[in-house]
C-alpha positions as CSV (number, residue, x, y, z in Angstrom):
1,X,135.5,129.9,33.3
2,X,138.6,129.6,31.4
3,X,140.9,126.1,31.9
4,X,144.2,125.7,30.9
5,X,144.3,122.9,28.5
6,X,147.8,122.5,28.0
7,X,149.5,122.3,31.7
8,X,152.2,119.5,31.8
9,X,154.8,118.8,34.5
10,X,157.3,120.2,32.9
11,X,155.5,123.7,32.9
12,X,155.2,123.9,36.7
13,X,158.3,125.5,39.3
14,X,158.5,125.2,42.9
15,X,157.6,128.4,44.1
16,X,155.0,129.2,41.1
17,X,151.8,131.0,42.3
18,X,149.3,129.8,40.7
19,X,146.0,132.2,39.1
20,X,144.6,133.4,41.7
21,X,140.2,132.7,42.0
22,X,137.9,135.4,43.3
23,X,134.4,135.3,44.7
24,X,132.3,138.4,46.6
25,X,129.4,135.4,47.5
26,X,126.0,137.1,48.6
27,X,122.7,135.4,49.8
28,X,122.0,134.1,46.1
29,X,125.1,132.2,45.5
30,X,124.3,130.5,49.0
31,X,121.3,129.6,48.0
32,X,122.3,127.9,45.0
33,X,124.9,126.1,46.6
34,X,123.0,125.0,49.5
35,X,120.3,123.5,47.1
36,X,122.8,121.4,45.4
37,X,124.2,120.2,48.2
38,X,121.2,119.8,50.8
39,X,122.7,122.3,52.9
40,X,119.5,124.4,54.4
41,X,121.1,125.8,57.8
42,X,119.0,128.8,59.1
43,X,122.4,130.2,60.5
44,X,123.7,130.5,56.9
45,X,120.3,132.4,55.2
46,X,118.2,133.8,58.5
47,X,119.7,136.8,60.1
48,X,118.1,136.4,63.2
49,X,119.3,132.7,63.8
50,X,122.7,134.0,63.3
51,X,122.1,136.3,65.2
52,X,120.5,133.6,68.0
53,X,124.0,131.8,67.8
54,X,125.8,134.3,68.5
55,X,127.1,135.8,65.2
56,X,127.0,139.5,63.3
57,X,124.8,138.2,60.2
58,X,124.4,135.2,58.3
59,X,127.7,133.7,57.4
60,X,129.1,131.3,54.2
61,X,129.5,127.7,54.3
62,X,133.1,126.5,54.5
63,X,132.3,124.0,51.6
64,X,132.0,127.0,49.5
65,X,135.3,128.0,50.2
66,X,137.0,124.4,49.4
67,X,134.3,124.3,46.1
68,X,135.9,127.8,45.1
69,X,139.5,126.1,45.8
70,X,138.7,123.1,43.6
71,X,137.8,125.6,40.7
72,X,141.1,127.3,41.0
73,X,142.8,124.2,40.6
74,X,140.4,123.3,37.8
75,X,141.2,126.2,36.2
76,X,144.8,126.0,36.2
77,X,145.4,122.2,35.6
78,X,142.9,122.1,32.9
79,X,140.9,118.8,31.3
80,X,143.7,116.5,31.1
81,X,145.3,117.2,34.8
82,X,143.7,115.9,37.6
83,X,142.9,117.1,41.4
84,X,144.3,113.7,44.1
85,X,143.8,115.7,47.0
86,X,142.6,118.8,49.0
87,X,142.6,119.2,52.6
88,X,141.4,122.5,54.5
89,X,141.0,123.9,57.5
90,X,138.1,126.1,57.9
91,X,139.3,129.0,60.3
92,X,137.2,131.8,60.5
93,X,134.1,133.1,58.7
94,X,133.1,134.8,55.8
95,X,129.7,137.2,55.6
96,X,127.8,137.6,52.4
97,X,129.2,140.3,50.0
98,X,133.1,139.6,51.5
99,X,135.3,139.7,48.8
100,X,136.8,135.7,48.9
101,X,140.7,135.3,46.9
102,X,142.0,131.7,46.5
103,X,145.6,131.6,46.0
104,X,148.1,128.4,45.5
105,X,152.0,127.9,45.5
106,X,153.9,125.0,44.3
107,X,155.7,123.4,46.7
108,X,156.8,120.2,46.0
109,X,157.1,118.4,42.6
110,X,157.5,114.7,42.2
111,X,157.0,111.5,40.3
112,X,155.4,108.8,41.9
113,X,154.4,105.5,40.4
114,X,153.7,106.7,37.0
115,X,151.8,110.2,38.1
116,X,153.7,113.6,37.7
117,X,152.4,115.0,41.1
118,X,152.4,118.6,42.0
119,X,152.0,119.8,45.7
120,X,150.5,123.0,46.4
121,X,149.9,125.4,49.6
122,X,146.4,126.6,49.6
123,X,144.5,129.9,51.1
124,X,141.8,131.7,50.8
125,X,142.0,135.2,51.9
126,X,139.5,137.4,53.5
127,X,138.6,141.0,53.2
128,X,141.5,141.7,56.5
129,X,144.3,139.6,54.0
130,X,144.0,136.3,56.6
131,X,143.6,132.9,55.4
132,X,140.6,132.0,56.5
133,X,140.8,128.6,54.6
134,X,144.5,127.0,54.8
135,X,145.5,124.0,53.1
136,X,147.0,121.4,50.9
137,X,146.0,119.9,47.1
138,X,148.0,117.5,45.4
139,X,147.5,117.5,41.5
140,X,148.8,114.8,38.8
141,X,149.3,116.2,35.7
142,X,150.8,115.3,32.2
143,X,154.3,115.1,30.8
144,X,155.6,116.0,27.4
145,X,157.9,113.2,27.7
């Protein structure tokens, strides 16, 4: 993972896209993530409970998603920024293997208090180009003045 250690306020432009974040998650990744986060659901790892419910195969968490959205930001504000807020909607499913793109646009800059704030638009595309995760983030991050 490589974070951008020198970000500051100044740096940042309405409209900016931010590096983009890709996952393909399979049953492994699930796993791992489900043990860290006590989140054994037989519809996410048992084919024929999905199946039971109603669904295609065994599907991803939405967490996941919003975990691979907080890396992105990560990534791009580096050590010295830091993430105030996310807030997603989790819209539609992703099966294992599904290739999983995070993207992010500035759209708002502002001082408040004495934090540089950034507002961003969130997605997180699936393999048909929909956002199956929309959302907000708001990120402070350093000034050179």
């Amino acid at each position: 993972m490589t974070t951008n250690a020198d970000l500051y306020y100044e740096d940042v432009e309405l409209g900016q896209a931010i590096p983009s974040f890709t996952r393909s998650p399979n049953l492994m990744e699930w796993n791992r993530y489900a043990a860290v986060n006590d989140e054994f659901v037989y519809i996410h790892m048992d084919v024929d409970k999905a199946q039971a419910a109603g669904m295609k195969d065994v599907f991803g968490m939405g967490n996941l998603r919003l975990a691979y959205l907080h890396n992105m930001l990560r990534n791009w504000i580096g050590i010295t920024g830091d993430i105030k807020r996310v807030d997603v909607q989790h819209r539609s499913l992703n099966f294992k293997n599904e290739k999983l793109i995070c993207k992010a646009t500035v759209t708002k800059k502002y001082v408040e208090g004495a934090e540089n704030l950034v507002d961003l638009e969130l997605e997180v595309q699936n393999p048909e180009g929909k956002n199956a995760t929309p959302g907000t983030a708001t990120v402070a991050l350093p000034t050179r003045i």
